[in-house]
VOPAGU-2260 file (C-alpha; in pm, 1 decimal, decimal comma):
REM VOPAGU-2260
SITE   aa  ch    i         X         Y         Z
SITE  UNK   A    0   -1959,0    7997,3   -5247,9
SITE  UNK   A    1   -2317,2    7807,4   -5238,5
SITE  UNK   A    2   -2554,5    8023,9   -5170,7
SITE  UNK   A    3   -2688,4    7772,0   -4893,1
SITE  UNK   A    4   -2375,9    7909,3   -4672,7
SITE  UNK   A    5   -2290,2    8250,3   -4504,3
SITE  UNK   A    6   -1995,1    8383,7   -4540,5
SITE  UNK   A    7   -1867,2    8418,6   -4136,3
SITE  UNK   A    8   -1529,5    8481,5   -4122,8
SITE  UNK   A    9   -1329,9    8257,4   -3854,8
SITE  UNK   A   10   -1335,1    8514,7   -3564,5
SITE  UNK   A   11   -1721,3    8508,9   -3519,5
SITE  UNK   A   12   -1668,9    8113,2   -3509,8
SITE  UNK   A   13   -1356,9    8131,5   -3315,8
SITE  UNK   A   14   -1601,9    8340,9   -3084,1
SITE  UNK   A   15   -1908,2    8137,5   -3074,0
SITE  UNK   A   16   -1693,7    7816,3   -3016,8
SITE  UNK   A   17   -1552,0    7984,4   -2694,5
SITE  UNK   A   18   -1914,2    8041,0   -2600,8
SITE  UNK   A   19   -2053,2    7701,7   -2657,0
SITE  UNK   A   20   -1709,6    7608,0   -2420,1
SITE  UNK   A   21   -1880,3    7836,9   -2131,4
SITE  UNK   A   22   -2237,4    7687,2   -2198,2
SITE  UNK   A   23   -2097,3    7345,2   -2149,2
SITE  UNK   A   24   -2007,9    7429,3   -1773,6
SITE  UNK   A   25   -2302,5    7553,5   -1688,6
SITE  UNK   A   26   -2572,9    7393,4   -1492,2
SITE  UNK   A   27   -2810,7    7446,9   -1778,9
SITE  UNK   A   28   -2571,7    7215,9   -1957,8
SITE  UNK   A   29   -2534,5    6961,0   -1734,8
SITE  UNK   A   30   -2903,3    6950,9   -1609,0
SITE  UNK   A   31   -2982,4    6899,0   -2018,2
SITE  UNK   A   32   -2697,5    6632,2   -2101,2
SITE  UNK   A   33   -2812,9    6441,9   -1728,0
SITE  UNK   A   34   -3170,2    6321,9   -1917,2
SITE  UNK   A   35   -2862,9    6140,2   -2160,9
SITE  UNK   A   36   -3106,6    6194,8   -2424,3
SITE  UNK   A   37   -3010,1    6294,0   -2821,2
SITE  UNK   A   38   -3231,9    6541,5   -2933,9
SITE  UNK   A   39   -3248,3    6405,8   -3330,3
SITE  UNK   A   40   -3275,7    6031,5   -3228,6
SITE  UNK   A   41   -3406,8    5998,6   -2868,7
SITE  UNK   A   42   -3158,3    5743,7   -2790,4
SITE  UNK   A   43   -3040,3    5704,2   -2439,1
SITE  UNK   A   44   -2660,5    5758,0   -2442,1
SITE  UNK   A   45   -2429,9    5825,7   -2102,0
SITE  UNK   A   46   -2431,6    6206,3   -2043,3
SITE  UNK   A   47   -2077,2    6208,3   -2107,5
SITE  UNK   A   48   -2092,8    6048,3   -2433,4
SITE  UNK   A   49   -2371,7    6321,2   -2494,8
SITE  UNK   A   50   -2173,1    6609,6   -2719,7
SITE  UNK   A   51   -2303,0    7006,1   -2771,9
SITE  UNK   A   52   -2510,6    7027,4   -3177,9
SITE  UNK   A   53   -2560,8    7362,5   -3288,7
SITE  UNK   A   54   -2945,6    7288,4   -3455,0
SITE  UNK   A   55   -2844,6    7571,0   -3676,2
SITE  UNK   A   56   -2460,2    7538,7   -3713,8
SITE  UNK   A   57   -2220,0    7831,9   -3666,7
SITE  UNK   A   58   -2084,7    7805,6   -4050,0
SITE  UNK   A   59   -2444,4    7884,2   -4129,3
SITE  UNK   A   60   -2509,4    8172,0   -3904,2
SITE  UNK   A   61   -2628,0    8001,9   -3587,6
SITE  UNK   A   62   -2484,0    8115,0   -3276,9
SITE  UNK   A   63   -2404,0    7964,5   -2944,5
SITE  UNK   A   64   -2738,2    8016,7   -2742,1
SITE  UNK   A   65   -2969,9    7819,3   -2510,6
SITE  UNK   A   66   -3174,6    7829,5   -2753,2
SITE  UNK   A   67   -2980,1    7685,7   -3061,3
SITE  UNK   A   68   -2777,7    7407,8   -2847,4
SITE  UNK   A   69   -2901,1    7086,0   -2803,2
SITE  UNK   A   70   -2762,8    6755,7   -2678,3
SITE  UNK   A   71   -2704,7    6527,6   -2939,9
SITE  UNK   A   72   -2516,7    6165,5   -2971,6
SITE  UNK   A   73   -2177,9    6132,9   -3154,8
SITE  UNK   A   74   -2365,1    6022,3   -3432,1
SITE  UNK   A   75   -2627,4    6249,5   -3513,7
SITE  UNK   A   76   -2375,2    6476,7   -3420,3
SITE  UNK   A   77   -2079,8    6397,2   -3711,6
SITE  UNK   A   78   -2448,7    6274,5   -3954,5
SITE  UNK   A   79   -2574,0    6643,0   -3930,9
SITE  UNK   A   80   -2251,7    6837,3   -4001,9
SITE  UNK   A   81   -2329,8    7175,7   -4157,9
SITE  UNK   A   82   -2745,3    7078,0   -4237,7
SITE  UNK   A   83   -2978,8    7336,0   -4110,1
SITE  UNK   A   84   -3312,8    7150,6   -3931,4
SITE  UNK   A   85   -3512,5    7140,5   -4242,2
SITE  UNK   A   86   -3270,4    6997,2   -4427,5
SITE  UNK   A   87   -3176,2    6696,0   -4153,6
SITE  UNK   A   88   -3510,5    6639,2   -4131,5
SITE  UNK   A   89   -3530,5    6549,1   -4484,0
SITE  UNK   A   90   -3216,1    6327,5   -4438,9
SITE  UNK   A   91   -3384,2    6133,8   -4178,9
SITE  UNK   A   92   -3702,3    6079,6   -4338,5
SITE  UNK   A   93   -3494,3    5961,7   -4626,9
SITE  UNK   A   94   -3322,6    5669,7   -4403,2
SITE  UNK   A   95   -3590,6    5557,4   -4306,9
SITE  UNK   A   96   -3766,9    5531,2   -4631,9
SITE  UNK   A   97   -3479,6    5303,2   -4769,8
Protein backbone atom coordinates (compact mmCIF):
# COMPACT_ATOMS: atom_id res chain seq x y z
CA UNK A 1 0.00 0.00 0.00
CA UNK A 2 1.52 3.72 -0.55
CA UNK A 3 2.69 4.86 2.29
CA UNK A 4 0.68 8.23 1.63
CA UNK A 5 -2.56 6.07 2.79
CA UNK A 6 -3.73 4.53 6.18
CA UNK A 7 -4.80 1.46 6.32
CA UNK A 8 -8.72 1.99 7.88
CA UNK A 9 -10.56 -0.89 7.49
CA UNK A 10 -14.27 -0.29 6.05
CA UNK A 11 -16.11 -0.23 9.47
CA UNK A 12 -14.36 3.01 10.73
CA UNK A 13 -15.50 4.47 7.19
CA UNK A 14 -18.75 2.75 7.22
CA UNK A 15 -18.88 4.67 10.69
CA UNK A 16 -17.68 8.05 9.87
CA UNK A 17 -19.94 8.09 6.69
CA UNK A 18 -23.02 7.56 9.04
CA UNK A 19 -21.68 10.52 10.97
CA UNK A 20 -21.12 12.94 8.22
CA UNK A 21 -25.11 11.68 7.36
CA UNK A 22 -26.08 13.16 11.01
CA UNK A 23 -23.86 16.37 10.49
CA UNK A 24 -25.69 17.06 7.32
CA UNK A 25 -29.07 17.54 9.31
CA UNK A 26 -27.91 19.63 11.59
CA UNK A 27 -28.33 23.30 11.80
CA UNK A 28 -24.59 23.72 11.80
CA UNK A 29 -24.90 22.16 8.37
CA UNK A 30 -27.41 23.98 6.96
CA UNK A 31 -26.42 27.44 8.46
CA UNK A 32 -22.76 26.59 6.59
CA UNK A 33 -24.17 25.24 3.10
CA UNK A 34 -26.94 28.58 3.31
CA UNK A 35 -23.67 31.14 2.55
CA UNK A 36 -23.73 28.56 -0.91
CA UNK A 37 -20.15 29.11 -0.79
CA UNK A 38 -17.26 26.24 -1.82
CA UNK A 39 -14.64 26.36 0.52
CA UNK A 40 -11.60 25.45 -2.22
CA UNK A 41 -13.00 27.82 -4.96
CA UNK A 42 -15.27 30.50 -3.41
CA UNK A 43 -17.76 30.06 -6.03
CA UNK A 44 -21.34 30.79 -5.29
CA UNK A 45 -23.30 27.56 -5.95
CA UNK A 46 -27.20 26.87 -4.67
CA UNK A 47 -26.93 25.37 -1.13
CA UNK A 48 -28.35 22.32 -2.41
CA UNK A 49 -25.93 21.82 -5.07
CA UNK A 50 -23.36 22.48 -2.14
CA UNK A 51 -22.07 18.66 -1.14
CA UNK A 52 -20.16 17.62 2.46
CA UNK A 53 -15.68 17.45 1.61
CA UNK A 54 -13.85 15.83 4.21
CA UNK A 55 -10.53 18.49 4.03
CA UNK A 56 -8.74 15.47 5.28
CA UNK A 57 -10.61 12.46 3.72
CA UNK A 58 -11.74 9.42 5.74
CA UNK A 59 -9.42 6.88 3.56
CA UNK A 60 -6.65 9.00 4.98
CA UNK A 61 -7.56 9.12 8.57
CA UNK A 62 -9.81 12.16 8.73
CA UNK A 63 -12.91 11.81 10.55
CA UNK A 64 -16.34 13.27 10.36
CA UNK A 65 -16.05 16.49 12.61
CA UNK A 66 -17.04 20.18 12.52
CA UNK A 67 -13.93 20.72 12.23
CA UNK A 68 -12.77 18.57 9.16
CA UNK A 69 -16.16 19.17 7.03
CA UNK A 70 -16.47 21.80 4.79
CA UNK A 71 -18.88 22.77 2.03
CA UNK A 72 -17.52 22.27 -1.18
CA UNK A 73 -18.99 22.34 -4.99
CA UNK A 74 -19.43 19.07 -7.01
CA UNK A 75 -16.36 19.89 -8.55
CA UNK A 76 -13.82 20.55 -6.14
CA UNK A 77 -15.52 17.92 -4.53
CA UNK A 78 -14.93 14.76 -7.27
CA UNK A 79 -11.17 17.19 -8.23
CA UNK A 80 -9.96 16.57 -4.58
CA UNK A 81 -10.77 12.86 -4.13
CA UNK A 82 -8.42 11.25 -1.61
CA UNK A 83 -5.68 14.62 -1.55
CA UNK A 84 -4.93 15.79 1.88
CA UNK A 85 -4.91 20.01 1.98
CA UNK A 86 -1.31 20.31 1.22
CA UNK A 87 -1.41 18.31 -1.48
CA UNK A 88 -4.74 20.11 -3.25
CA UNK A 89 -3.19 23.08 -2.67
CA UNK A 90 -0.39 22.17 -4.82
CA UNK A 91 -2.91 20.92 -7.48
CA UNK A 92 -4.48 24.22 -7.61
CA UNK A 93 -1.54 26.29 -7.79
CA UNK A 94 -0.57 24.00 -10.59
CA UNK A 95 -3.89 24.94 -12.72
CA UNK A 96 -3.42 27.96 -12.51
CA UNK A 97 0.14 28.10 -13.54
CA UNK A 98 -0.76 26.33 -16.92
Amino acid sequence: MNDLFFDIDEATIRREREKARILRKQGWWQSRISKGLCHYCGQRVPPKQLTLDHVVPLTRGGRSTRGNCVAACKECNNRKKNLLPLEWEEHLQRLKEQ
